[in-house]
N, CA and C atoms of all chains as a GROMACS GRO file, in nm:
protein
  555
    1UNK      N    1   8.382  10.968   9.052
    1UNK     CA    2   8.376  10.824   9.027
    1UNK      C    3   8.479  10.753   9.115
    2UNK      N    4   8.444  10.630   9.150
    2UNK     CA    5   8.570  10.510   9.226
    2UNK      C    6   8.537  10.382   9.189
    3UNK      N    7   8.648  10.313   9.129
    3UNK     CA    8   8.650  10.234   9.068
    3UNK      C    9   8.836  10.104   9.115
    4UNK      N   10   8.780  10.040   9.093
    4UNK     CA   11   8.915   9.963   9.113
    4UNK      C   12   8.967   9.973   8.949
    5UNK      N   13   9.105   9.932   8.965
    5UNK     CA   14   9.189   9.957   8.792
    5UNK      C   15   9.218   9.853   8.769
    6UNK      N   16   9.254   9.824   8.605
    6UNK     CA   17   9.278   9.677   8.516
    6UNK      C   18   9.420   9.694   8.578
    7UNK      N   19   9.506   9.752   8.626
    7UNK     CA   20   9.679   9.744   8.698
    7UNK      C   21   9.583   9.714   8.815
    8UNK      N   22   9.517   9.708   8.918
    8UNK     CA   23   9.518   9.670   9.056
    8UNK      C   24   9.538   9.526   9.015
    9UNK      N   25   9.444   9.444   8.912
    9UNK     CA   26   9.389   9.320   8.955
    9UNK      C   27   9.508   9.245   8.854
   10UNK      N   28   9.517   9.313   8.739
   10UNK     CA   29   9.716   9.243   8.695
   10UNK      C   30   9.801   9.222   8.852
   11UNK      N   31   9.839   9.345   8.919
   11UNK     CA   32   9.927   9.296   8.997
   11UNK      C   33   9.893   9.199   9.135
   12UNK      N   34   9.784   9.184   9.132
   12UNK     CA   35   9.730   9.090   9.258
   12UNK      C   36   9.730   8.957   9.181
   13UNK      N   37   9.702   8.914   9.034
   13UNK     CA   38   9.757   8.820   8.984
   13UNK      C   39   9.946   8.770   9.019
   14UNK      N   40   9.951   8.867   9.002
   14UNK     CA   41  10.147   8.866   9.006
   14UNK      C   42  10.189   8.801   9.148
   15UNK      N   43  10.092   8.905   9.247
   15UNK     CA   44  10.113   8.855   9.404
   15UNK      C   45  10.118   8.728   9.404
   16UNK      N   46   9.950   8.646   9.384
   16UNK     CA   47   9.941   8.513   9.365
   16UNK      C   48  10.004   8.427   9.348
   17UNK      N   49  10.102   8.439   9.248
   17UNK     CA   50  10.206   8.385   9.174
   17UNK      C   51  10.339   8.360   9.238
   18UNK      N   52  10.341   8.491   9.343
   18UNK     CA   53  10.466   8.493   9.392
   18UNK      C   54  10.559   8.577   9.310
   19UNK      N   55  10.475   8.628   9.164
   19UNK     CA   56  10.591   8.705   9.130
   19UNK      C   57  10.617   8.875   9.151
   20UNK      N   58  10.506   8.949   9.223
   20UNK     CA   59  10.492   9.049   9.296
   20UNK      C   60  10.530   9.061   9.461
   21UNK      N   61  10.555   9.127   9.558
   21UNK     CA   62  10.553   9.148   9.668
   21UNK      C   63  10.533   9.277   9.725
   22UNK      N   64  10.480   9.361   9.618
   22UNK     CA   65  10.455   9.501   9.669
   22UNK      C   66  10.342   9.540   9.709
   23UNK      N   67  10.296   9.548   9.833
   23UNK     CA   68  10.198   9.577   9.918
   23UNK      C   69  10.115   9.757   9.866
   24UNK      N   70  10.025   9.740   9.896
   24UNK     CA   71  10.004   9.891   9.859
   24UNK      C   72   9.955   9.947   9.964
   25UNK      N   73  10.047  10.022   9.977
   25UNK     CA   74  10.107  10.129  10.079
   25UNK      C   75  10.122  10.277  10.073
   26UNK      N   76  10.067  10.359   9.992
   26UNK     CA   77  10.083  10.480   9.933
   26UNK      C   78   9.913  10.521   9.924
   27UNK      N   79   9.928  10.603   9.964
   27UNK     CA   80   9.785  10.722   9.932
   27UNK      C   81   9.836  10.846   9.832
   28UNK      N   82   9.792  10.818   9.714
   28UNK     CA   83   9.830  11.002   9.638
   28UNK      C   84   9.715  11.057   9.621
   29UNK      N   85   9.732  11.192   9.638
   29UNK     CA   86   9.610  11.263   9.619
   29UNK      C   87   9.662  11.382   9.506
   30UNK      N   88   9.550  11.435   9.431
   30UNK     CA   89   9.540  11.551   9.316
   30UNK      C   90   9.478  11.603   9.281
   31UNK      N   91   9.513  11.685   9.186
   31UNK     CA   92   9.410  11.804   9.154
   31UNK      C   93   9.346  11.764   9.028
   32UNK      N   94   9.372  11.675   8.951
   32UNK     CA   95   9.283  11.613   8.809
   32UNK      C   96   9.150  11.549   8.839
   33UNK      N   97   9.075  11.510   8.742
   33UNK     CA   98   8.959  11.429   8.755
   33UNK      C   99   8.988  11.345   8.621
   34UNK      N  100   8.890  11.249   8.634
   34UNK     CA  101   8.839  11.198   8.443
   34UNK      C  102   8.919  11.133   8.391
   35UNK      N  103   8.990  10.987   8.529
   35UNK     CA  104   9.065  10.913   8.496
   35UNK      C  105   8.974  10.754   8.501
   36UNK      N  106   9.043  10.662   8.422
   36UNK     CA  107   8.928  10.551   8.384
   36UNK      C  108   8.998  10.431   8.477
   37UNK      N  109   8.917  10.314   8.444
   37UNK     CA  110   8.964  10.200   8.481
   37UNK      C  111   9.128  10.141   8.440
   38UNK      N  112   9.135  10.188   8.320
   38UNK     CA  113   9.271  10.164   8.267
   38UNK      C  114   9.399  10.249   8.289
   39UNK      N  115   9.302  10.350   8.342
   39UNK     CA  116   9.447  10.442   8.405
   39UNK      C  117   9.545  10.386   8.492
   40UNK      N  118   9.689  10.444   8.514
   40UNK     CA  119   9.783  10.401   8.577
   40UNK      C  120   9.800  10.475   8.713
   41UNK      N  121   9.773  10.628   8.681
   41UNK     CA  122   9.836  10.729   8.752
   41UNK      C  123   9.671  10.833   8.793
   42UNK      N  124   9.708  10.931   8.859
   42UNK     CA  125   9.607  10.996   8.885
   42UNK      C  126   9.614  11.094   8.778
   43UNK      N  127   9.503  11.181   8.745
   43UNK     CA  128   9.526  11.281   8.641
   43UNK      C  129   9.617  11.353   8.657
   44UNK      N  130   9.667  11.462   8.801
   44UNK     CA  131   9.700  11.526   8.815
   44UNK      C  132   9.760  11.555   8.981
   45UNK      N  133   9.828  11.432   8.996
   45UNK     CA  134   9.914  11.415   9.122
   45UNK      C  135   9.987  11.509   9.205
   46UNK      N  136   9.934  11.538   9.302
   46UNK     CA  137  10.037  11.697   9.388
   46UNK      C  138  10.146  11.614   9.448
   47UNK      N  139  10.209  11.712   9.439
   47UNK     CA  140  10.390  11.669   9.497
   47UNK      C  141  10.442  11.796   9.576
   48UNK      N  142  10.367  11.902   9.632
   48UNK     CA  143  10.384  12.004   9.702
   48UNK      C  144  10.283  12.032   9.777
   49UNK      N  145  10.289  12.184   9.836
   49UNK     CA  146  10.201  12.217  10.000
   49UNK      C  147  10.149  12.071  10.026
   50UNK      N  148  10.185  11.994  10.057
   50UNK     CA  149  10.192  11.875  10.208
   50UNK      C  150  10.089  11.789  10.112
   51UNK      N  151  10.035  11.768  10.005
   51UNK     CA  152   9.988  11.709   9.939
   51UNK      C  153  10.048  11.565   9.888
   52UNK      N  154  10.194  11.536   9.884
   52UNK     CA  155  10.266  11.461   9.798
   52UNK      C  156  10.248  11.334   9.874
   53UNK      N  157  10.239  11.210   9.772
   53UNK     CA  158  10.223  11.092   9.790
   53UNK      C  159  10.290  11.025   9.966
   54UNK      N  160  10.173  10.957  10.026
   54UNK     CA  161  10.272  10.908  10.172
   54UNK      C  162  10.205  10.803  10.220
   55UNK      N  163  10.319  10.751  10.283
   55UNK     CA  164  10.297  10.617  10.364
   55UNK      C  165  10.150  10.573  10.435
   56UNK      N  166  10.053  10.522  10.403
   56UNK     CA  167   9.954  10.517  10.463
   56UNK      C  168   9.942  10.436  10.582
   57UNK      N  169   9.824  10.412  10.690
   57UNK     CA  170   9.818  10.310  10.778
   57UNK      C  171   9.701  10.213  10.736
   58UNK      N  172   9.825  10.096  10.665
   58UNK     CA  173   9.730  10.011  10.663
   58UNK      C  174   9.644   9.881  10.736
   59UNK      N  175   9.537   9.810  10.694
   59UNK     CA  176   9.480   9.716  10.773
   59UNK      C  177   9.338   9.664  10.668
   60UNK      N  178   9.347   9.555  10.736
   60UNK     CA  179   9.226   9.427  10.719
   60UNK      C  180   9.136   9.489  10.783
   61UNK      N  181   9.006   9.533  10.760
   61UNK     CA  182   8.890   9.557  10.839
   61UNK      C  183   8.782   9.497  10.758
   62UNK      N  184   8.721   9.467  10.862
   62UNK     CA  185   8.572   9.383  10.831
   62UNK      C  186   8.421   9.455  10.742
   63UNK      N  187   8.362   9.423  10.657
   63UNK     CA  188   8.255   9.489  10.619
   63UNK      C  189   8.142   9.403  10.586
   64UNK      N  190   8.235   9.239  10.559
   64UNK     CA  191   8.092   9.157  10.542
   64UNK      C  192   8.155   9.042  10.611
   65UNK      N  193   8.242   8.997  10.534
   65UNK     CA  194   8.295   8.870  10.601
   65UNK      C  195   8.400   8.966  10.700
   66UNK      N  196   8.508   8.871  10.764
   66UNK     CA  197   8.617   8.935  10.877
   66UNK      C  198   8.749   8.942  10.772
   67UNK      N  199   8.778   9.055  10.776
   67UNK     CA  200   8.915   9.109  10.722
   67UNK      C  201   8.872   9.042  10.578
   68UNK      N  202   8.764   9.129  10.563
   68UNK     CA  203   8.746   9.082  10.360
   68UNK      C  204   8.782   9.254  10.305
   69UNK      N  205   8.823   9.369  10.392
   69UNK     CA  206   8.848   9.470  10.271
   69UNK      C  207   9.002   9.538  10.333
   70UNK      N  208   9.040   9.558  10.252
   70UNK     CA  209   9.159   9.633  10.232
   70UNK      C  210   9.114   9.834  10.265
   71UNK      N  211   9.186   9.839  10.378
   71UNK     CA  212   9.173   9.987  10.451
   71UNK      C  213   9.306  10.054  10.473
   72UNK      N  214   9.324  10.138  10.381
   72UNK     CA  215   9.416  10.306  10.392
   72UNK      C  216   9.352  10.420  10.423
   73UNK      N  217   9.448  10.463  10.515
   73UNK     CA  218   9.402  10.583  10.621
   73UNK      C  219   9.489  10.683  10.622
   74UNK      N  220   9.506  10.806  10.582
   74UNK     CA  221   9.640  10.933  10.570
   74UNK      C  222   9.549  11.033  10.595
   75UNK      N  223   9.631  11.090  10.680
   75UNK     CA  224   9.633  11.210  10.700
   75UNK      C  225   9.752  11.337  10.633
   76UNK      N  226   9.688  11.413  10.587
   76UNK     CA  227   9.740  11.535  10.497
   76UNK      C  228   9.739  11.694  10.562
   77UNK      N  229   9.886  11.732  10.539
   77UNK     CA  230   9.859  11.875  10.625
   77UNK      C  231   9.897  11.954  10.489
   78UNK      N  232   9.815  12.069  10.475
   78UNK     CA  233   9.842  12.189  10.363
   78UNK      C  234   9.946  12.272  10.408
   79UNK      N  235  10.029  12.265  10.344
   79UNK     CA  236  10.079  12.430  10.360
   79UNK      C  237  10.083  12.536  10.274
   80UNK      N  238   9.964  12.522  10.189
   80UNK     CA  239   9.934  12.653  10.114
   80UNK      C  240   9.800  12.612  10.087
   81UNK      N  241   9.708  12.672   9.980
   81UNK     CA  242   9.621  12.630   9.948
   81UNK      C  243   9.599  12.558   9.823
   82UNK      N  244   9.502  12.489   9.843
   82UNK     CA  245   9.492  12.378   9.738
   82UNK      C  246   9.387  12.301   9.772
   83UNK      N  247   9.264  12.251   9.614
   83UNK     CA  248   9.187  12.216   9.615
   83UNK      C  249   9.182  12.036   9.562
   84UNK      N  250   9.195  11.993   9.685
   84UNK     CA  251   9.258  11.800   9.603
   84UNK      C  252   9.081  11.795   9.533
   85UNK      N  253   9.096  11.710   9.480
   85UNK     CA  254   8.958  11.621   9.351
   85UNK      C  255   8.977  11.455   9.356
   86UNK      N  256   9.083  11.438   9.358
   86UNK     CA  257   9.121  11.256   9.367
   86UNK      C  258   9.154  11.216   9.468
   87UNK      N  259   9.148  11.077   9.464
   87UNK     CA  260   9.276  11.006   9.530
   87UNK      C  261   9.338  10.839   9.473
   88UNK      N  262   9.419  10.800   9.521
   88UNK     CA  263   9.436  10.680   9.437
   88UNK      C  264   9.520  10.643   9.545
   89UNK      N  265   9.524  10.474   9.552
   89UNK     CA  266   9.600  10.358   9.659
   89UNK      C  267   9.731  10.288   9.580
   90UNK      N  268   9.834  10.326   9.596
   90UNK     CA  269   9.954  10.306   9.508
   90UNK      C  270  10.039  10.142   9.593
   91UNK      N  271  10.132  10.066   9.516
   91UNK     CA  272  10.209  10.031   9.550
   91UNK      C  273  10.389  10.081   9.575
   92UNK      N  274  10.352  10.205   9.597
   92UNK     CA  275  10.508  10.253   9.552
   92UNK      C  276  10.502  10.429   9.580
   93UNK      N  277  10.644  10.446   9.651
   93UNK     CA  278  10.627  10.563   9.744
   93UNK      C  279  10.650  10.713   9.636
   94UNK      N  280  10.697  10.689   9.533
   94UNK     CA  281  10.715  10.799   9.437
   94UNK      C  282  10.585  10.854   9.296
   95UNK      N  283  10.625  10.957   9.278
   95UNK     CA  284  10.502  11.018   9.206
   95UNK      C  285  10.496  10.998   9.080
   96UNK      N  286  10.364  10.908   9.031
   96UNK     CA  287  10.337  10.903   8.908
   96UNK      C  288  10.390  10.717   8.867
   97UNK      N  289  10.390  10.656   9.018
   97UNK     CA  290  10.393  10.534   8.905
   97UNK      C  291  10.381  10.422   9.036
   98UNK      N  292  10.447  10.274   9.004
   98UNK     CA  293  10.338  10.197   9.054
   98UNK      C  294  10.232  10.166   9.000
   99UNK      N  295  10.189  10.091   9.071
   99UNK     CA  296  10.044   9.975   9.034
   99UNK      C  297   9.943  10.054   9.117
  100UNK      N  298   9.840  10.123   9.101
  100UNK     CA  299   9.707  10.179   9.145
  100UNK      C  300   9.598  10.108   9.115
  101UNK      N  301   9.557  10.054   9.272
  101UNK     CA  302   9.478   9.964   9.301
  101UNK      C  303   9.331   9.999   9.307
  102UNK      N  304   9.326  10.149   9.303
  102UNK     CA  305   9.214  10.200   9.294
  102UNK      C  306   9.153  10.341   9.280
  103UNK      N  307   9.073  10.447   9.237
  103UNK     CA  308   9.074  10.544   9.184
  103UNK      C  309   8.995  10.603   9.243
  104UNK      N  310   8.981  10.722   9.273
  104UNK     CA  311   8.860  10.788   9.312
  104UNK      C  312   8.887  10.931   9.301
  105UNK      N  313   8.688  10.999   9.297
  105UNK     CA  314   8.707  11.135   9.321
  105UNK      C  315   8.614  11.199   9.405
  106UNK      N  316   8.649  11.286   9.466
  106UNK     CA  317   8.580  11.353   9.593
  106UNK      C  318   8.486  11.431   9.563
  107UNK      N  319   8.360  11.362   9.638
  107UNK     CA  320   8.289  11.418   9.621
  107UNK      C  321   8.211  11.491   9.749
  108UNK      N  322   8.208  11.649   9.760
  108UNK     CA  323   8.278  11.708   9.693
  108UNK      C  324   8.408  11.778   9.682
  109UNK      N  325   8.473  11.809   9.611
  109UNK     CA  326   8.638  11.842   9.638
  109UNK      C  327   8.697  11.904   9.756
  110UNK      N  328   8.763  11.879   9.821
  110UNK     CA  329   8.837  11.919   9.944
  110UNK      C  330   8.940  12.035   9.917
  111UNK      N  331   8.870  12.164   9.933
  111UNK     CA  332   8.913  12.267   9.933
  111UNK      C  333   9.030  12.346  10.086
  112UNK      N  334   9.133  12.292  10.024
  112UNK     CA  335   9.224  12.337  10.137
  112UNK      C  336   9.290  12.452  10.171
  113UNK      N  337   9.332  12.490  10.279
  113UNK     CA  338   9.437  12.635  10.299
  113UNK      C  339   9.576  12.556  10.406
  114UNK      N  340   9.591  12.680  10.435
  114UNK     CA  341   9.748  12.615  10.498
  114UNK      C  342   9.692  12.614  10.664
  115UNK      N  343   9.728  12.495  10.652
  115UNK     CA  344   9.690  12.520  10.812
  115UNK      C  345   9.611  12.340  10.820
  116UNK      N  346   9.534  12.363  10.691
  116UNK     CA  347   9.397  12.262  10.762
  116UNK      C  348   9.451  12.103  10.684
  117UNK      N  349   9.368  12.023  10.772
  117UNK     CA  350   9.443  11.871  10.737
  117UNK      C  351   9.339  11.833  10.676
  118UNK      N  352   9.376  11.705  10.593
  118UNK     CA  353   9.285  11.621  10.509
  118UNK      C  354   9.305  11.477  10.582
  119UNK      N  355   9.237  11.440  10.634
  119UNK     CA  356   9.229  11.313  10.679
  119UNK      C  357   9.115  11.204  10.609
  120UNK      N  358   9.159  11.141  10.527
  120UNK     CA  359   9.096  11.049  10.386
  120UNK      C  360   9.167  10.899  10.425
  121UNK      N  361   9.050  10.820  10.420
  121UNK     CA  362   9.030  10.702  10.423
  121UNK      C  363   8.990  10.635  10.276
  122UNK      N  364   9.034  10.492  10.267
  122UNK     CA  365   9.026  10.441  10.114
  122UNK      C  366   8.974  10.327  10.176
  123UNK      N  367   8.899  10.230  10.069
  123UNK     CA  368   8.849  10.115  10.119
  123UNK      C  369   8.831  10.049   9.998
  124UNK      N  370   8.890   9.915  10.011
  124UNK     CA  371   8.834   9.816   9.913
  124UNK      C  372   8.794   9.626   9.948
  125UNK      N  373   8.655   9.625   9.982
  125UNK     CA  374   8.646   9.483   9.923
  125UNK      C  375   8.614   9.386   9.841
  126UNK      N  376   8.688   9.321   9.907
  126UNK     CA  377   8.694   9.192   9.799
  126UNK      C  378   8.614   9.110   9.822
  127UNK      N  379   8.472   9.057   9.724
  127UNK     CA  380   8.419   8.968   9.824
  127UNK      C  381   8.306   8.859   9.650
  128UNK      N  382   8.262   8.777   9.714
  128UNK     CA  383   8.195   8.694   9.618
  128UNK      C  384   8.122   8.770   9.524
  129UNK      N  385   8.089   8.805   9.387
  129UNK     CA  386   7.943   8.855   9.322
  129UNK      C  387   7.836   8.786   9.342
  130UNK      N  388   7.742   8.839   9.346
  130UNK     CA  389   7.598   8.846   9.376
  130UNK      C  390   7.535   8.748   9.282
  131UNK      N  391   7.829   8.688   8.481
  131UNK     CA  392   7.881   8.575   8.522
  131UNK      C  393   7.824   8.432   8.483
  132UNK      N  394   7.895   8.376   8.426
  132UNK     CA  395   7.897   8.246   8.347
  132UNK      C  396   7.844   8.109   8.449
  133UNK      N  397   7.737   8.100   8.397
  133UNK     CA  398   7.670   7.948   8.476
  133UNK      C  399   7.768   7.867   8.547
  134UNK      N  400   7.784   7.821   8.685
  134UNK     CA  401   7.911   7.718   8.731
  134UNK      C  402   8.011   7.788   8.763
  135UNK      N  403   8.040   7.909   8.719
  135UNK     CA  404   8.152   7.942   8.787
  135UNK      C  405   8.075   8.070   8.894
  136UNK      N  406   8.229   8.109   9.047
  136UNK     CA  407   8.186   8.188   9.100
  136UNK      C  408   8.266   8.329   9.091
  137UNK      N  409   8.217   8.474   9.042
  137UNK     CA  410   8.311   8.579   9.010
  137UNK      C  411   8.331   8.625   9.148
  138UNK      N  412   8.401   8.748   9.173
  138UNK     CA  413   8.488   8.808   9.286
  138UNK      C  414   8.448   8.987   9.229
  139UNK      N  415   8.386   9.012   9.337
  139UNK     CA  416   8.362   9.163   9.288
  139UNK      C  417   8.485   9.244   9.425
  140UNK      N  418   8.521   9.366   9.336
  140UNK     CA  419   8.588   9.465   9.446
  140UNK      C  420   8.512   9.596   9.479
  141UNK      N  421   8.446   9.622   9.589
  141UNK     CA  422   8.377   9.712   9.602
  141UNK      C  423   8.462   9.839   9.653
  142UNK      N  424   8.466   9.964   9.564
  142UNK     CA  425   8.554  10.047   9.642
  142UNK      C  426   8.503  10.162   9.700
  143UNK      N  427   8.514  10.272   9.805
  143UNK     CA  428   8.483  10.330   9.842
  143UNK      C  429   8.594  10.417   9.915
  144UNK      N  430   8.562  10.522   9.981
  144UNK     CA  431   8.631  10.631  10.031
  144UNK      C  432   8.558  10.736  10.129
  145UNK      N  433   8.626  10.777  10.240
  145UNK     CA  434   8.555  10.884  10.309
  145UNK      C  435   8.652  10.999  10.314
  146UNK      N  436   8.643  11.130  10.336
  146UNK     CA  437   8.713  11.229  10.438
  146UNK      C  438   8.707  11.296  10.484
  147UNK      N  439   8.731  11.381  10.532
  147UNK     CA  440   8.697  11.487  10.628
  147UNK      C  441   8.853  11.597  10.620
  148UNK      N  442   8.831  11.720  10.660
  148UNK     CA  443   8.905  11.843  10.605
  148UNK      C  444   8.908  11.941  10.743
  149UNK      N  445   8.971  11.912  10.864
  149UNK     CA  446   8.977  12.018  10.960
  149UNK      C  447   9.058  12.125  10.929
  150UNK      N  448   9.037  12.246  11.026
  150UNK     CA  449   9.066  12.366  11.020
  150UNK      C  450   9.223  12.346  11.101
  151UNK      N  451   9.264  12.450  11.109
  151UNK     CA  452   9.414  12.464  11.222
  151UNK      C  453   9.390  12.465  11.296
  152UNK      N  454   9.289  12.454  11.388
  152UNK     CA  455   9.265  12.481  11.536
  152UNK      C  456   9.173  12.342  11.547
  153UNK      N  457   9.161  12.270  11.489
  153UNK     CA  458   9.108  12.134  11.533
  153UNK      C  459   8.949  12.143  11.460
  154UNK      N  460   8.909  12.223  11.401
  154UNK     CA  461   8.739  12.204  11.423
  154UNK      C  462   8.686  12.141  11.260
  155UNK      N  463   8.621  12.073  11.240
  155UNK     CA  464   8.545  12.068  11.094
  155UNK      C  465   8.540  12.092  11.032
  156UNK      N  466   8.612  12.120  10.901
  156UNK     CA  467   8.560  12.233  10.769
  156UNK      C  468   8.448  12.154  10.650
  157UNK      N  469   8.500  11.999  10.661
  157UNK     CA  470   8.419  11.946  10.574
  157UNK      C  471   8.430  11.808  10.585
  158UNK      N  472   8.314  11.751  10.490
  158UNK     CA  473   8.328  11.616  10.510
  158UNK      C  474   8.296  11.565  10.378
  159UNK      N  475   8.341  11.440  10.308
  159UNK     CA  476   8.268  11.399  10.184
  159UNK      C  477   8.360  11.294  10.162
  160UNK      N  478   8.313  11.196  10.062
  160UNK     CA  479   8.334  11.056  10.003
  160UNK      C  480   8.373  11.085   9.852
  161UNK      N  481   8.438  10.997   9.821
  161UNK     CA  482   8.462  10.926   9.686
  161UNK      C  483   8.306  10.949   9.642
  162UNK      N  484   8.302  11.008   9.476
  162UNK     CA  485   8.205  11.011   9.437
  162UNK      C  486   8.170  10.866   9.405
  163UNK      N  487   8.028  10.804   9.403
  163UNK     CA  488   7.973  10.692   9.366
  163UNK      C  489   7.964  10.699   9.201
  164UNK      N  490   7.971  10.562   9.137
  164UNK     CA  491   7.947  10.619   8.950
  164UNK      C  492   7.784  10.595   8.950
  165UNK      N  493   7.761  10.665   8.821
  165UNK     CA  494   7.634  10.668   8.822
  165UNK      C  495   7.666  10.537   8.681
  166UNK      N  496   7.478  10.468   8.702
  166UNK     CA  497   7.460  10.401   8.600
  166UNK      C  498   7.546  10.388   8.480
  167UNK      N  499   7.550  10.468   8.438
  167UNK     CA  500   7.627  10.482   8.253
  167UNK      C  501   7.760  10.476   8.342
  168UNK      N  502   7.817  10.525   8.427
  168UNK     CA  503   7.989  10.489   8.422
  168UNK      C  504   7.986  10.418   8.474
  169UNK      N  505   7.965  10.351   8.552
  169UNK     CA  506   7.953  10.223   8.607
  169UNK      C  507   7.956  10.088   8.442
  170UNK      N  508   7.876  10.137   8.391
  170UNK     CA  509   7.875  10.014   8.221
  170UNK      C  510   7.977  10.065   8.143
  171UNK      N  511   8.023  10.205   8.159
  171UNK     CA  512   8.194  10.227   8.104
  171UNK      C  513   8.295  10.151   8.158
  172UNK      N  514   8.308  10.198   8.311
  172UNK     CA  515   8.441  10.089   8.390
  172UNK      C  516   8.429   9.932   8.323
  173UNK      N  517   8.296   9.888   8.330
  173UNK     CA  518   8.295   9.722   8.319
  173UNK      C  519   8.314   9.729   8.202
  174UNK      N  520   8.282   9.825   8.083
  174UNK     CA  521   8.332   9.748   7.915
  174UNK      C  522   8.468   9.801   7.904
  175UNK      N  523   8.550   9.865   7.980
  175UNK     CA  524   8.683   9.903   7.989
  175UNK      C  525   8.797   9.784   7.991
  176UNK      N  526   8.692   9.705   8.139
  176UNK     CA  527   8.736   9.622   8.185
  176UNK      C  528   8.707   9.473   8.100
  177UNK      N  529   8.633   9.450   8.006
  177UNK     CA  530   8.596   9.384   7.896
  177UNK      C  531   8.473   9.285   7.992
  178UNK      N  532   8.396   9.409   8.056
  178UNK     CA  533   8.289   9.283   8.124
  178UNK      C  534   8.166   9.330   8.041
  179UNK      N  535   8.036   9.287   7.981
  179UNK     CA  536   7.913   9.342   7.914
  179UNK      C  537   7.844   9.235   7.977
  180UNK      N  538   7.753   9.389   8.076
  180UNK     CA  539   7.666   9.348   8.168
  180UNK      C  540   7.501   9.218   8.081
  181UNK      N  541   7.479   9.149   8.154
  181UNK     CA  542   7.384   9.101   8.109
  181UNK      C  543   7.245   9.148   8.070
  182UNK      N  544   7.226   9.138   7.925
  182UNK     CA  545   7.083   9.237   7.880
  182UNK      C  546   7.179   9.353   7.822
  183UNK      N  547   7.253   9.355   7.802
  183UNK     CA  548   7.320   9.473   7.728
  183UNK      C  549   7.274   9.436   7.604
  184UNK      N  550   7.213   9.532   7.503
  184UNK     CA  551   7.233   9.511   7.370
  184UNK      C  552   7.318   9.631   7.262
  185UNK      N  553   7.415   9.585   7.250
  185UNK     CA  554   7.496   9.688   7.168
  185UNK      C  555   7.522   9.647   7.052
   0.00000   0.00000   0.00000
C-alpha cells in the first residue's frame, strides 16, 4: 500500500502558518509492513547494513501541472543482507520520528545482499480533485 | 467533496530498482498500489466517506 499520512498534511498546515520549517528530507526504509494512514513511523525501520535513514535528493518535478509533485531520490548500499518491504519520506534525519509525509510498500520486496544498492525514488502530488 | 468548494488530492507513488555489485540489474518494482477496500480504509482513517458509501 502508499498512501500519504494524517502527520504529512497536520504539518504542511503548520508550514502554511509559518509555524513549521522542516522540509522533508529523509528517506527511511524497513523491514515491517501494515502501517496505516495514521501512522507516524514505519513498522519496522533499519538502522544497520547501509539501510538507516538518509539525506535524500530533493526536487519539484512536473507530472501534470509544472513543479506540482514533490520528488525524493536515495540511493542505498547493503552491507549485509536484508530484505527492505517499506519506505517512508521523513522530515527529520533520526530513526523513528518526525513528521512522515508518506508511506509505502514494495511491491515486490527488495531483497538485498552486501554488495547490491537500492536506488528508490518517492513521489508525491499535489494537485486539484477530480 | 462538498458542492462550491474545491478539494486537493495527494497522489503518492514510488519506484526502485536493486543493482548487483558489479553494476547490473537485480530488480525492479514500485510502491504497492491499494486495492479498492484499502483505499476506503485510508479515506475513513482519514475521516473522508466516499460518496454512495452506505454504512
Amino acid at each position: 500500500m502508499a498512501f500519504p499520512t494524517v502527520a504529512g498534511f497536520k504539518e504542511l498546515v503548520q508550514m502554511a502558518i509559518g509555524a513549521a520549517s522542516d522540509a522533508w528530507t529523509h528517506i527511511a526504509v524497513g523491514t515491517g509492513t501494515g502501517q496505516s494512514a495514521s501512522s507516524t513511523t514505519l513498522a519496522a525501520e533499519s538502522s544497520s547494513l547501509g539501510m538507516s535513514r538518509a539525506a535524500a535528493t530533493m526536487s519539484a518535478v512536473t507530472t501534470t501541472e509544472t513543479n506540482d509533485t514533490v520528488q525524493a531520490t536515495k540511493t542505498f548500499t547493503a552491507t549485509g543482507t536484508v530484505t527492505i518491504t517499506e519506505a517512508g519520506l521523513f522530515n527529520n534525519a533520526t530513526l523513528d520520528t518526525g513528521d512522515m509525509l508518506m508511506y509505502g510498500e514494495l511491491s515486490p520486496s527488495a531483497a538485498m545482499v552486501n554488495g547490491d544498492t537500492l536506488a528508490i525514488t518517492l513521489k508525491v502530488q499535489i494537485k486539484a480533485a477530480a | 467533496m462538498v458542492d462550491g468548494t474545491i478539494g486537493v488530492e495527494f497522489e503518492v507513488s514510488g519506484t526502485y530498482e536493486v543493482f548487483r555489485s558489479d553494476g547490473s540489474l537485480k530488480q525492479i518494482g514500485k510502491l504497492e498500489e491499494l486495492s479498492a477496500e484499502q483505499q476506503q480504509a485510508v479515506l475513513a482513517e482519514m475521516g473522508i466517506e466516499l460518496p454512495g458509501d452506505i454504512s
